[in-house]
C-alpha positions as CSV (number, residue, x, y, z in Angstrom):
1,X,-15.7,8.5,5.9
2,X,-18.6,10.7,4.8
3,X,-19.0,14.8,6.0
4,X,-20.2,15.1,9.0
5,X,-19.3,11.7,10.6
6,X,-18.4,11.2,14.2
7,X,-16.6,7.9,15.2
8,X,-15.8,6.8,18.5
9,X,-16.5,4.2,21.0
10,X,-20.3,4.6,21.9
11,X,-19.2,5.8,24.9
12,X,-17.0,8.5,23.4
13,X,-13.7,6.3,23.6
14,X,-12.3,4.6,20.8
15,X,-14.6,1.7,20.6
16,X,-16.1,-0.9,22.9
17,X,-14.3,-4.7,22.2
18,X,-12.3,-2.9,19.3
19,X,-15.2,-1.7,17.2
20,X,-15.0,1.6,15.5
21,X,-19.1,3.2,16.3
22,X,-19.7,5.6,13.8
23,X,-22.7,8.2,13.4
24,X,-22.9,10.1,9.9
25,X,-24.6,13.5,9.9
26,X,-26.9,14.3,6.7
27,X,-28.4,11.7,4.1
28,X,-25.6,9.4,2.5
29,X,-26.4,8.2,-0.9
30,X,-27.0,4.4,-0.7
31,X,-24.1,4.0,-3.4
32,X,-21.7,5.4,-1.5
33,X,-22.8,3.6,1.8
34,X,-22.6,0.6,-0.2
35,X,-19.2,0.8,-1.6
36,X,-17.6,1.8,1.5
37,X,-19.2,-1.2,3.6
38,X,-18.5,-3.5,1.0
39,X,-14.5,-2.5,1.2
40,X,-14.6,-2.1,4.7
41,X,-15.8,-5.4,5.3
42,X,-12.6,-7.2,2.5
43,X,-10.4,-5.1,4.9
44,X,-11.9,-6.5,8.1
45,X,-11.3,-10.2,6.5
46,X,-7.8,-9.2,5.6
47,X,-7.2,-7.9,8.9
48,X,-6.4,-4.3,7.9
49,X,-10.1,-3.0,9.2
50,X,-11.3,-2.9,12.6
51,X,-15.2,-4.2,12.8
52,X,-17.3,-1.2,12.6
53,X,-20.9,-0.2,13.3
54,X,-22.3,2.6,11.3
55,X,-25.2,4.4,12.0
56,X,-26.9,6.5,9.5
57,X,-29.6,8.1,7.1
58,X,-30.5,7.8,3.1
59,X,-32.6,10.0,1.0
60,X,-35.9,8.4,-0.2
61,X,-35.1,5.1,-1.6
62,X,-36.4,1.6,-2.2
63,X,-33.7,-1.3,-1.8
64,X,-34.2,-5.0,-3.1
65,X,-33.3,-7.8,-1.2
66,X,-32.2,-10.9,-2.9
67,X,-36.0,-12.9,-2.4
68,X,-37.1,-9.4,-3.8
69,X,-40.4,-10.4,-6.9
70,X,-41.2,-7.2,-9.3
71,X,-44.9,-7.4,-8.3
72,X,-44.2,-5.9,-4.8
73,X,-42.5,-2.2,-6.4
74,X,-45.7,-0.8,-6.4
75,X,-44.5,2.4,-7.7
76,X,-41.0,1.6,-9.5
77,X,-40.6,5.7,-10.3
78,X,-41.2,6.8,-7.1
79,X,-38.1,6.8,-5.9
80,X,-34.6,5.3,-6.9
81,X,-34.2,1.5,-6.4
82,X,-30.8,0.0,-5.4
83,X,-30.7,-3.7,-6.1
84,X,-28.7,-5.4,-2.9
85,X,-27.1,-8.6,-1.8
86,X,-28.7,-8.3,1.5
87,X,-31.5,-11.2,2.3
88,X,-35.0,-10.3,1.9
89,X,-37.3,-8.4,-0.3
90,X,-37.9,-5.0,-0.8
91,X,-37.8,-2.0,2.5
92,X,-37.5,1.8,2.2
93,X,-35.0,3.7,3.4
94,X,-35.5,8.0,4.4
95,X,-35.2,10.5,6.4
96,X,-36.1,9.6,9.9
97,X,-35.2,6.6,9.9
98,X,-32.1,4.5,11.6
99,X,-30.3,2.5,9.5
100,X,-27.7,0.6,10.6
101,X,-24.7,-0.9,9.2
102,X,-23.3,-3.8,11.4
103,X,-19.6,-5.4,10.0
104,X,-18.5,-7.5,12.7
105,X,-16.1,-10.8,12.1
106,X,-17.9,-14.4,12.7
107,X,-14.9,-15.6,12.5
108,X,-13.9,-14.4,16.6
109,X,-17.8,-14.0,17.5
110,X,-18.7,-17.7,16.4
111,X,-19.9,-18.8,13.0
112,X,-23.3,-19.3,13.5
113,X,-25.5,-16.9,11.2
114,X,-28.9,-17.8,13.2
115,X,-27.4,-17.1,16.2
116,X,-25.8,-13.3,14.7
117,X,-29.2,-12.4,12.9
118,X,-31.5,-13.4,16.7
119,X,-28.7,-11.7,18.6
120,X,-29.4,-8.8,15.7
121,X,-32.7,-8.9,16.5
122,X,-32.7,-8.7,20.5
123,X,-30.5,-5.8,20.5
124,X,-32.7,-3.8,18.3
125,X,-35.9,-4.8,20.5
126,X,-33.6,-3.8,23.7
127,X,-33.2,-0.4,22.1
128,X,-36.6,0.2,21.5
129,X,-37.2,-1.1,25.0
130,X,-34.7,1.4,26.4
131,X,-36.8,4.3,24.1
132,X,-40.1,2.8,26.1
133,X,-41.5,0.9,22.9
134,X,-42.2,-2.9,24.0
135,X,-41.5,-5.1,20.6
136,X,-40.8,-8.5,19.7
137,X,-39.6,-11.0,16.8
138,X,-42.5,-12.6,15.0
139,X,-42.7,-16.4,14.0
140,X,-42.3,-16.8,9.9
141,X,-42.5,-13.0,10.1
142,X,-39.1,-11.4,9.4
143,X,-38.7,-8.2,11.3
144,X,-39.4,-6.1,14.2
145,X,-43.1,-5.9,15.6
146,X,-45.4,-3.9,18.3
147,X,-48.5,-3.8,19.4
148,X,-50.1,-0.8,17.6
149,X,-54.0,0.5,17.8
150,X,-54.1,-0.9,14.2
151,X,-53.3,-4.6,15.4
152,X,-49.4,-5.8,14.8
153,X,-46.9,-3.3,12.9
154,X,-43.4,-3.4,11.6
155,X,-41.5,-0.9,13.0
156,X,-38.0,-2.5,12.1
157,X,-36.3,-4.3,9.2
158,X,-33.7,-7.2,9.6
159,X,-31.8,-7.7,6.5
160,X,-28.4,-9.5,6.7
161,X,-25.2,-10.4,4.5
162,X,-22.8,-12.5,5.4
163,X,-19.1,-13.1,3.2
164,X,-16.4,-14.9,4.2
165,X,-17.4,-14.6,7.8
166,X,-18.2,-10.6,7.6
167,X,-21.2,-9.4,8.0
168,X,-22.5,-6.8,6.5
169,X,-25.8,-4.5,6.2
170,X,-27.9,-4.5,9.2
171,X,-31.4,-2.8,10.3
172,X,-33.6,0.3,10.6
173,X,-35.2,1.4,12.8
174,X,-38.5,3.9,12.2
175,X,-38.2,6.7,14.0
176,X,-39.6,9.3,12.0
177,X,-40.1,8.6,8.7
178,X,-42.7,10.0,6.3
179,X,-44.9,6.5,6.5
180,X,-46.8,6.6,3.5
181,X,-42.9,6.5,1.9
182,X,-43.6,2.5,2.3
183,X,-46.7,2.9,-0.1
184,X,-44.6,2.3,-3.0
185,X,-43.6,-1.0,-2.1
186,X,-44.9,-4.3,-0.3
187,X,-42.4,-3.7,2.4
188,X,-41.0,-7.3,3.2
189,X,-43.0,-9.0,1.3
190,X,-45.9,-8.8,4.1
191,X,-48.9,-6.6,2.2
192,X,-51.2,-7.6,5.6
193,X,-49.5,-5.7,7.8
194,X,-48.9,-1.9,8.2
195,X,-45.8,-0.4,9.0
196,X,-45.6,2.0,11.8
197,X,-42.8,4.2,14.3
198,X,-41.6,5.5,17.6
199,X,-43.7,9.3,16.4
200,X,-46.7,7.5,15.0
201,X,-47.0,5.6,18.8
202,X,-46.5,8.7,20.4
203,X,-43.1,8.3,21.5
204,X,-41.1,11.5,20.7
205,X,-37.8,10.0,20.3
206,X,-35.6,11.3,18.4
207,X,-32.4,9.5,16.5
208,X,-30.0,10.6,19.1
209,X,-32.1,8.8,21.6
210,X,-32.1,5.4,19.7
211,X,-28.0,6.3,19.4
212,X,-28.1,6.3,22.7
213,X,-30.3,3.4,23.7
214,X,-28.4,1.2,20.8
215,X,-24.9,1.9,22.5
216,X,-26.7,1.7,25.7
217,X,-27.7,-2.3,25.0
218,X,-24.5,-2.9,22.8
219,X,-22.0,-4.8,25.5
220,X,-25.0,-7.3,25.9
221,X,-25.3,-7.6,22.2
222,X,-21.7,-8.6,21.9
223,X,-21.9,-10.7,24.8
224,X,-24.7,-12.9,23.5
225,X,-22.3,-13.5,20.0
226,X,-19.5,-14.4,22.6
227,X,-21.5,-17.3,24.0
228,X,-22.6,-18.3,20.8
229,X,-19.1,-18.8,20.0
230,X,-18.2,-20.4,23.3
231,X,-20.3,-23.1,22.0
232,X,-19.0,-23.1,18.1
């Protein structure tokens, strides 16, 4: 674990259906976040590793996806940029924003990828829903969208991995960010449409609210993978 984490059950107990829910304090360097969740999850296939969900911050930093094209790093020395074997292009990553790291086991929850990344997908939206913020998946679109006085925004990344059964990497969530952070790339590949959070639509949550509305929508989450699996 990093300093400053706290990992529990997200209702304080030691995990709802088994899974460890952990909440690091203070930036943690992509690296390290990366190394750890890439062991984790070998341990979680060899059945030495509970699943785990792992909420957290990075310092400034761009991240390529593996459909990632050098023409959308806008401004390559901006700040670092971690190549990744997550799907997608390329997506920030900063203060302010939630990222989270989601190593669950399709083996038990159903092998169905489609059916983890849209149950992925409705839980964030039910989080933002339970922080007030209406959003919605988008057709062709990867990502979470809202309705902004702009027109249509992202205000959440999707980006998935999936070995031997294990998922790894996750979302984000904007909750704060410094938005003009996303200047330096073509975030997702979509250069049409702005990015945009829960501060710059006037919603003053803060991450310990989306904490709380993630954990808050979590059970139905898991229940939707459970029926997917019913049907495997």
């Amino acid at each position: 674990m990093t300093n400053g984490d706290i990992s529990t059950g997200p209702d304080g107990t030691n995990g709802t259906d088994g899974i460890e829910w952990r909440v690091s304090g203070g930036a943690v360097p992509y690296p390290q976040a990366l190394a750890e969740m890439e062991a984790r999850a070998a341990a979680i296939r060899e059945g030495s590793a509970g699943e785990l969900i792992w909420l957290l911050e990075h310092p400034p930093l761009y991240t390529a996806g593996t459909s990632a094209t050098a023409d959308e790093l806008l401004a390559p020395e901006r700040f670092p940029v971690f190549p990744t074997g997550r799907g997608g292009r390329y997506t920030y990553h900063g203060p302010g924003q939630r990222v989270g790291y989601v190593l669950l086991d399709l083996e038990r929850r159903g092998r169905d990828v489609r059916a983890y990344v849209h149950a992925l997908e409705g839980w964030v939206m039910a989080a933002l829903a339970a922080c007030g913020v209406a959003a919605h998946a988008a057709e062709g679109r990867i990502g979470i969208w809202v309705d902004s006085p702009g027109g249509e925004a992202k205000i959440g990344a999707i980006g998935v991995r999936v070995r031997r059964w294990v998922t790894l990497h996750g979302f984000s969530i904007n909750v704060s960010p410094d938005l003009s952070h996303f200047g330096g790339i073509v975030p997702c590949g979509l250069a049409e449409y702005p990015v945009t959070s829960l501060s710059a639509l006037g919603t003053p949550a803060t991450l310990a609210d989306v904490d709380r509305a993630l954990a808050a929508t979590l059970d139905d989450f898991l229940r939707g993978l459970c029926r997917s699996a019913e049907k495997a």
